[in-house]
C-alpha positions in Angstrom: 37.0 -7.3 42.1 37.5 -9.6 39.3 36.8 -7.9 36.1 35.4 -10.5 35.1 32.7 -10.8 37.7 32.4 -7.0 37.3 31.1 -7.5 33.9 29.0 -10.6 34.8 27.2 -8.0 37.2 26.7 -5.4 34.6 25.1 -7.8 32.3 22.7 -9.4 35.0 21.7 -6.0 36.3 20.9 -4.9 32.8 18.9 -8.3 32.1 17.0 -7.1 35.0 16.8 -3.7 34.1 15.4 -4.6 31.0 12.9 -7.2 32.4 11.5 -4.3 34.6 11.4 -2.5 31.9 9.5 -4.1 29.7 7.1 -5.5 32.0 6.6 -2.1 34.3 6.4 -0.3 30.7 3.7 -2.7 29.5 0.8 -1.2 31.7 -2.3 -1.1 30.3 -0.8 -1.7 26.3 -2.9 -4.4 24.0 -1.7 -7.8 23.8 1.6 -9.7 22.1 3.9 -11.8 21.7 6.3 -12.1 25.2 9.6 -10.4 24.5 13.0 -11.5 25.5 15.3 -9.5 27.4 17.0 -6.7 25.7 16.1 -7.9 22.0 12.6 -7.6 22.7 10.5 -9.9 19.8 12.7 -9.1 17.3 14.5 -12.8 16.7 10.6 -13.4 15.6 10.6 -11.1 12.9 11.2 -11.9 9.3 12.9 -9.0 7.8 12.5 -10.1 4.5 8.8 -9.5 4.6 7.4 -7.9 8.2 3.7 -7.9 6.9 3.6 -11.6 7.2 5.0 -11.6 10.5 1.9 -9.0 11.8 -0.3 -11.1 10.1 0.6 -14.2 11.8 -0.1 -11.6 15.0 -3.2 -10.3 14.4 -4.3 -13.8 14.1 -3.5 -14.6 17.7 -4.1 -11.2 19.4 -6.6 -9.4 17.4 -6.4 -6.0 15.4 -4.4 -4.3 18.2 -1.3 -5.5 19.6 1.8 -4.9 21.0 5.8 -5.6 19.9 8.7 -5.1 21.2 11.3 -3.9 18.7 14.5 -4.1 21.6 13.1 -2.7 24.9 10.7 -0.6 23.8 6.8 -1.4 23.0 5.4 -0.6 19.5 1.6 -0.4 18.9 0.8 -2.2 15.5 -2.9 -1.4 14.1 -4.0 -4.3 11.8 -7.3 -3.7 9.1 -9.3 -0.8 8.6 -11.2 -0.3 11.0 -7.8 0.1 13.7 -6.2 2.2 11.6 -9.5 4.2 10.8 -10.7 5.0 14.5 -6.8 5.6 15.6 -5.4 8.1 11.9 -8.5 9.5 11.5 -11.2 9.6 14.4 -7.9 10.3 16.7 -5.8 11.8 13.8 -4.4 14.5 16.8 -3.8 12.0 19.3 -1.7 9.6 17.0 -0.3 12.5 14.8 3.3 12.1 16.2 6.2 11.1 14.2 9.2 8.9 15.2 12.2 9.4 13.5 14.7 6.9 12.5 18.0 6.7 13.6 19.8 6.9 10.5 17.7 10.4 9.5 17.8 12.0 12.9 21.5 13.4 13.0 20.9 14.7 9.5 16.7 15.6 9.4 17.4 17.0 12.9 13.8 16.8 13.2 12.9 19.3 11.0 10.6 19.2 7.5 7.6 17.4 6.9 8.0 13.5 7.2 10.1 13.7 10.7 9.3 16.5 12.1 6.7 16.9 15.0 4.5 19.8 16.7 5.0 23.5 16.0 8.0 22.8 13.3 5.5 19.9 11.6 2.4 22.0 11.7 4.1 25.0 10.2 6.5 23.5 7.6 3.3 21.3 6.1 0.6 24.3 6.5 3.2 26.3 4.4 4.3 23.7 2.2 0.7 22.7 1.3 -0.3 26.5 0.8 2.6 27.0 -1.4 2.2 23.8 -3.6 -1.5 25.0 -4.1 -0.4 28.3 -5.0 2.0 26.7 -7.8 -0.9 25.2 -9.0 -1.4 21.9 -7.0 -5.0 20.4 -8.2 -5.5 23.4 -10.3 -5.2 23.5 -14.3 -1.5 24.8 -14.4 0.1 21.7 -12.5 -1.8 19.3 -15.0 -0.3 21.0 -18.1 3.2 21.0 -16.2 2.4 16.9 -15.6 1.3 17.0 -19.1 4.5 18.5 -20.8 6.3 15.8 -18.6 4.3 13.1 -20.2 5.1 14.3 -23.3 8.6 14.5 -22.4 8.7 10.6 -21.7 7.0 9.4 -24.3 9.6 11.2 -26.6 12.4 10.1 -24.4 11.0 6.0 -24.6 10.6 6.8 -27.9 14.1 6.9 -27.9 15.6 5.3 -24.8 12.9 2.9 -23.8 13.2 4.2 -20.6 13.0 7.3 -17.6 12.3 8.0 -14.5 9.6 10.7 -14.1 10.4 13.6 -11.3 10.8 16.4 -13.4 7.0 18.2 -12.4 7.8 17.8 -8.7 11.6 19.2 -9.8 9.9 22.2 -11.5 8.0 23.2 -8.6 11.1 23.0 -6.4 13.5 24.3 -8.8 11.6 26.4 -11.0 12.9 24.2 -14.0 13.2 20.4 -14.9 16.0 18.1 -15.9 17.1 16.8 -18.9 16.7 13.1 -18.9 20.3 12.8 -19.6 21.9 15.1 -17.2 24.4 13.4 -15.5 22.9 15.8 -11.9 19.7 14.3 -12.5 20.9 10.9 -12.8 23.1 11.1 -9.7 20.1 12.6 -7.5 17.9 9.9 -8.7 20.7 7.4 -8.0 20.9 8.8 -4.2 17.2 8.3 -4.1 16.8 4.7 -5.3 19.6 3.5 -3.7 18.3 5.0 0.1 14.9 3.4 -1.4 16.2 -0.3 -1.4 18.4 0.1 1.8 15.5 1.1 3.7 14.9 -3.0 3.5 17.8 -4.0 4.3 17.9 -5.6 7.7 20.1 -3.7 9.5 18.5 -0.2 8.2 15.4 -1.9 9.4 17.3 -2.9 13.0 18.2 0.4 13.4 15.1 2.1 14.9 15.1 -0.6 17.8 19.0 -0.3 19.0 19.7 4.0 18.2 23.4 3.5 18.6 23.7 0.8 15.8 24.1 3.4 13.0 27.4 5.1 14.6 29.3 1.7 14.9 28.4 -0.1 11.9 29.3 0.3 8.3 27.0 -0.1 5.5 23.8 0.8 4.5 23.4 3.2 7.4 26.5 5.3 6.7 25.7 5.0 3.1 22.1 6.0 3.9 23.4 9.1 5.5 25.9 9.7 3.0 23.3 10.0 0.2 21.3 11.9 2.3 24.1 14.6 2.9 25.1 14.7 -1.1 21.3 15.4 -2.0 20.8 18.3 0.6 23.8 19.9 -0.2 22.8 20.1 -4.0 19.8 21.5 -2.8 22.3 24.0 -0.8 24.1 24.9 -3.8 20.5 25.7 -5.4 19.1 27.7 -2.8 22.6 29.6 -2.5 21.3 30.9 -6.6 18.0 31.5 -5.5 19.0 33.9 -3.2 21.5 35.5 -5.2 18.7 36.3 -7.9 15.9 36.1 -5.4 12.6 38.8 -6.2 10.7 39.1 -3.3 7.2 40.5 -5.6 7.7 37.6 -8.1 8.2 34.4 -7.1 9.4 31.2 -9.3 9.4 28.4 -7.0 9.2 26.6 -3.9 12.5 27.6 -2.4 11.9 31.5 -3.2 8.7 31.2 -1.4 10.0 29.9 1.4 13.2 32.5 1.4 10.5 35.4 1.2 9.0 33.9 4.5 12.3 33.7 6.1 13.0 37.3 5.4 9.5 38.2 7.0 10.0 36.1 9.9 13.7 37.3 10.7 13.5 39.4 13.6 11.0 35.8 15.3 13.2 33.8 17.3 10.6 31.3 17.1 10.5 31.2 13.7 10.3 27.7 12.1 11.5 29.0 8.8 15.4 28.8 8.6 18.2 27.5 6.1 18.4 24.2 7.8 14.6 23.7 8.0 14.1 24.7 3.8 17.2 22.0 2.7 14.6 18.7 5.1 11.7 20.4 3.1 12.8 20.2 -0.1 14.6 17.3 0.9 11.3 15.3 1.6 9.6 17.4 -1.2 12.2 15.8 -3.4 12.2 12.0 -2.4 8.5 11.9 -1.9 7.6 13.4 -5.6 9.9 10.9 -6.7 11.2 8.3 -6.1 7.4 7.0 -5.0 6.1 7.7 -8.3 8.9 6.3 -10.8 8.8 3.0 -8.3 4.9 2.8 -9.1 4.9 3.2 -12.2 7.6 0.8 -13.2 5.7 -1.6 -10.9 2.8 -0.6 -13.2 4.4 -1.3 -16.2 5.4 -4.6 -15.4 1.9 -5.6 -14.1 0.6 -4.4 -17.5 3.5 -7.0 -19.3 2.1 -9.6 -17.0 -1.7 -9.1 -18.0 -2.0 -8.4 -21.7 -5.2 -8.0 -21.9 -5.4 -5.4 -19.5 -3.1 -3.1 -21.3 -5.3 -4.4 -24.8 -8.8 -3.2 -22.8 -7.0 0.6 -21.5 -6.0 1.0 -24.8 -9.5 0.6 -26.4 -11.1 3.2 -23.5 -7.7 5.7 -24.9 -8.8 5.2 -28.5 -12.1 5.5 -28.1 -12.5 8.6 -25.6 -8.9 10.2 -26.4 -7.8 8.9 -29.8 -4.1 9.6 -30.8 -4.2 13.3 -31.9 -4.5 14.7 -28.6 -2.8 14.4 -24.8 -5.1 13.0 -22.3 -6.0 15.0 -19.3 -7.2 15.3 -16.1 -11.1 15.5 -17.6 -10.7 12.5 -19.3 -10.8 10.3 -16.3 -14.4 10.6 -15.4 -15.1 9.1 -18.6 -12.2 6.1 -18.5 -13.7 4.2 -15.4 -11.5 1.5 -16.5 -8.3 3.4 -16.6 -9.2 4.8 -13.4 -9.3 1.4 -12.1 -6.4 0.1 -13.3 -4.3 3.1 -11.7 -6.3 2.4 -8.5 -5.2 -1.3 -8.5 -1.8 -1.0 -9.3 -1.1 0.8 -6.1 -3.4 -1.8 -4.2 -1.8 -4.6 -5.2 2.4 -3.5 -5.4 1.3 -2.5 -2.0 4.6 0.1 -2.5 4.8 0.9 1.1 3.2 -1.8 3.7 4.2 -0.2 6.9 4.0 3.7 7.0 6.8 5.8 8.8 5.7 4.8 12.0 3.5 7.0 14.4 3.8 7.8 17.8 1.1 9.5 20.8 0.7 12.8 21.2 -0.7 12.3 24.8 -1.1 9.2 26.9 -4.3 8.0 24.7 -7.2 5.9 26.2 -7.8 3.6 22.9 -10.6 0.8 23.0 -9.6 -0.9 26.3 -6.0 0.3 26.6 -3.9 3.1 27.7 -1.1 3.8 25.5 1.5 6.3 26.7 2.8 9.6 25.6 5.7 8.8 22.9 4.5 5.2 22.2 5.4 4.7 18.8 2.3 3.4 16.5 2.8 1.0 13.1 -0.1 1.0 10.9 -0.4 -1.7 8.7 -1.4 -0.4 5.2 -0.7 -3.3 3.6 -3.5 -4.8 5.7 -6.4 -2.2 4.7 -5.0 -2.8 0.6 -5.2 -6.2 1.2 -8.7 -6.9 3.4 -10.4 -9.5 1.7 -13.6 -8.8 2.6 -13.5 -4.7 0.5 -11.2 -6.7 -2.1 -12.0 -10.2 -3.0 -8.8 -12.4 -3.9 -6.5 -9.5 -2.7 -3.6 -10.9 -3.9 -4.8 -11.4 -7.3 -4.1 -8.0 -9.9 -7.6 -7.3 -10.8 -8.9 -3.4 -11.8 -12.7 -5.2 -11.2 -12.3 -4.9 -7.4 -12.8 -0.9 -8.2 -15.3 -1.1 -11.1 -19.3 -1.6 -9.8 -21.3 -4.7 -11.8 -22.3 -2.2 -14.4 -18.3 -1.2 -15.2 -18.2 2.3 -13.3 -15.9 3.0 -11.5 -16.1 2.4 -7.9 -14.5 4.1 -5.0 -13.5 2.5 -1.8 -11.9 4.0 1.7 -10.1 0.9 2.0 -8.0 2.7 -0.8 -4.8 4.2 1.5 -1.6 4.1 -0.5 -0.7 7.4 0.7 -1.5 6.6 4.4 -4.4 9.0 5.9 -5.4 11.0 8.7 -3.4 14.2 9.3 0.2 12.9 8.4 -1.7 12.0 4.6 1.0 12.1 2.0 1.3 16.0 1.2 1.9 14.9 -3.0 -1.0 12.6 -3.3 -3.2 14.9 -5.3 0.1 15.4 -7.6 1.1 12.1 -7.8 -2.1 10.8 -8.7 -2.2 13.0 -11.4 0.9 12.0 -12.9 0.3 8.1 -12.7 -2.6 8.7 -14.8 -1.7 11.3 -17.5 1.7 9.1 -17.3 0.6 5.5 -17.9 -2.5 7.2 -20.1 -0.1 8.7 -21.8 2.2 5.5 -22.7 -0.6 3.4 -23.1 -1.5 5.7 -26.1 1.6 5.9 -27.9 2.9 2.6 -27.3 2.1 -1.3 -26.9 4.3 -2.9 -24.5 6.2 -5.8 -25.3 8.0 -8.1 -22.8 11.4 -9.9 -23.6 10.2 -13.2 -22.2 7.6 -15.6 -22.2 4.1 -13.5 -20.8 4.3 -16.8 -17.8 7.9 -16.4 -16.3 7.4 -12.5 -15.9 7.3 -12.4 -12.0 5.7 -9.8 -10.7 6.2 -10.7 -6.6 8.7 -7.8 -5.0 12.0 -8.1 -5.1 11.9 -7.0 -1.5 9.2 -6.6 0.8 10.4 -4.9 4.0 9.1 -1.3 5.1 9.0 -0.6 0.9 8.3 -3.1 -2.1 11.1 -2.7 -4.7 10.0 -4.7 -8.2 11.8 -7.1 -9.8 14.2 -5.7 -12.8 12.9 -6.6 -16.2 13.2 -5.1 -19.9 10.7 -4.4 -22.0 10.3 -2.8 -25.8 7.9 0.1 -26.7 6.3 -0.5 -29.7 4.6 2.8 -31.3 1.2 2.1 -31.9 
């Protein structure tokens, strides 16, 4: 037979193939857009900024619907209420993880933010008992966040700039980094540089075609690549740790988690290996990091942009604080306006609209549908930050959508940055911490001062995929 009409057969059998697919596969699934053969609904979908896109969707087909991202059906949940009744009143149900291509052949689905079942349940019960043990929401972690704050405000005193991961580096690694450490600044480089690839559209392609990351070049490779350079400096560290490792006095993360590997040895089904402890630290690492220095330059630029923002936080600091003391923890019962502003920085950067996505435990009966086993879930965060009814003018930066009419502060469950339900961000008792003491702490020892006119200082993302990167800018510290 011609080869040519061999491969004019393959092509029309996998057009049908794929039409059976996507139509036998539907069942009972909520409402969507139709999808073409193959590429699904992704020729739809601006890259650039998905949000809109699901908007637009909810608009037509309600607060539940269905995509197809290639050939396979993804379940988007749209306001609070969706993402409420599916993370939280069915947290177990919806507590699956799908991994992306460009993490699976180096995550091996192992760690925290990847990994699923028995491996996920262990690797987070231990990580969160060991975090609290070193302190996590207890007095010792806020004076660790507090020498860190310190720390930066001598280094912008100096630099006028640096990236804050130092705390989440001493619990990991038992000590921090020097600002200027040339280590330091190539990790961090790894991170930010995975950060803004995760937007780029191929990166973002990836999860919908699997076999796209072994044939192209670019950001998946280099994705990978950065990956493998960070775990094996974590390698090289736990390779020390066990060299000098005391099993009755433990300094850190990693020699916590070595103690439990020796105690588990002889269990075949132990969860705690070598491989498991590099994802841990791994996700440890980028989610104590990289998440927190993003917000918080995002913060700092929000505060160039509004003046009289940073002007009313400074009054609360002189008046509660003064300057002959470092604020703490304490202190933010009795800053409702600091509080506020923290609050409404991560509402409005909005610094990751679409979690990780989800995916079903079981086959899930959920409101009128019946979403299979595996079925991979995208809850839209952005659109429980952004719900206009719980924040009015949500796109407007303004701390009064969590301050009552007499100027307490007022909390709000629409308030999600750090997703919820049982896959909740494992740092966000840490991290809110240090956005606090950290932009408390500036705020007290410094006025900011942009380098252009307050009006031209654009504070829209630089990129709005699956994470918001802001726009670069300079600014001067001025010591108060």
């Amino acid at each position: 037979m011609d080869p040519t009409v061999v491969l004019v057969l393959c092509l029309f059998c996998l057009l049908l193939f794929s039409l059976w697919k996507q139509s036998h596969g539907r069942g009972n699934l909520p409402p969507g857009p139709t999808p073409l053969p193959i590429l699904g609904n992704i020729l739809q979908i601006d890259f650039k900024d998905i949000n809109k896109y699901l908007t637009e969707l909810s608009e037509v087909y309600g607060p539940v619907f269905t995509v197809y991202l290639g050939m396979k059906p993804t379940v988007v949940l749209y306001g609070y209420e969706a993402v409420k009744e599916a993370l939280i009143d069915l947290g177990e149900e919806f507590s699956g993880r799908k991994d992306l291509p460009i993490n699976d052949k180096v995550n091996k689905g192992l760690g925290i933010i990847f990994s699923n079942g028995k491996t996920w349940k262990d690797t987070r019960r231990f990580a969160l008992m060991t975090l609290r043990n070193f302190g996590m929401g207890k007095r010792s972690i806020e004076e660790r966040v507090q020498e860190e704050a310190r720390c930066l405000v001598e280094e912008l005193r100096k630099t006028n700039g640096a990236a804050p991961c130092n705390v989440i580096c001493s619990v990991i690694f038992q000590s921090r980094f020097d600002y200027k450490d040339q280590q330091f600044l190539n990790l961090m480089g790894k991170f930010n540089e995975n950060f803004r690839l995760i937007n780029s559209k191929i990166v973002q392609i990836c999860p919908m075609f699997p076999i796209l990351p072994d044939i192209m070049p670019g950001s998946p490779n280099t994705s990978r690549k950065n990956t493998i350079y960070i775990k094996n400096y974590v390698l090289e560290k736990v390779k020390e740790h066990q060299e000098s490792l005391d099993i009755n006095n433990p300094r850190d993360f990693i020699d916590c988690f070595l103690i439990r590997m020796e105690q588990e040895k002889h269990n075949p089904q132990s969860e705690f290996t070598i491989d498991n402890l590099l994802v841990t630290v791994f996700d440890l690492f980028a989610a104590g990091t990289e998440t927190t220095s993003t917000t918080l330059r995002y913060g700092l630029l929000l505060l160039l942009k509004h003046p009289e923002v940073a002007a009313k936080v400074q009054e609360e600091i002189e008046r509660v604080i003064g300057r002959h003391r470092s604020p703490c923890m304490q202190d933010r019962s009795r800053m409702p306006y600091m509080d506020a502003v923290v609050h409404e920085i991560q509402r409005y950067i909005d610094l990751i609209p679409i979690i990780v996505p989800h995916t079903t435990t079981c086959d899930v009966k959920f409101r009128n549908y019946l979403i299979p086993k595996g079925t991979p879930i995208v809850p839209s965060l952005s659109s429980v930050l952004h719900d206009k009814k719980e924040f009015p003018n949500p796109e407007e930066f303004d701390p009064g959508h969590f301050l009552d009419k007499s100027g307490n502060f007022k909390r709000s469950d629409y308030f999600m940055p750090f997703s919820t339900g049982k896959r909740v961000c494992v740092g966000e008792g840490l991290a809110r911490m240090e956005l606090f003491l950290f932009l408390t702490s500036i705020l007290q020892n410094f006025t900011l001062k942009p380098h252009v006119d307050v009006k031209e200082i654009d504070t829209s993302p630089l990129v709005s995929g699956l994470g918001r990167v802001p726009r670069f800018y300079k600014l001067s510290f001025i010591p108060v």
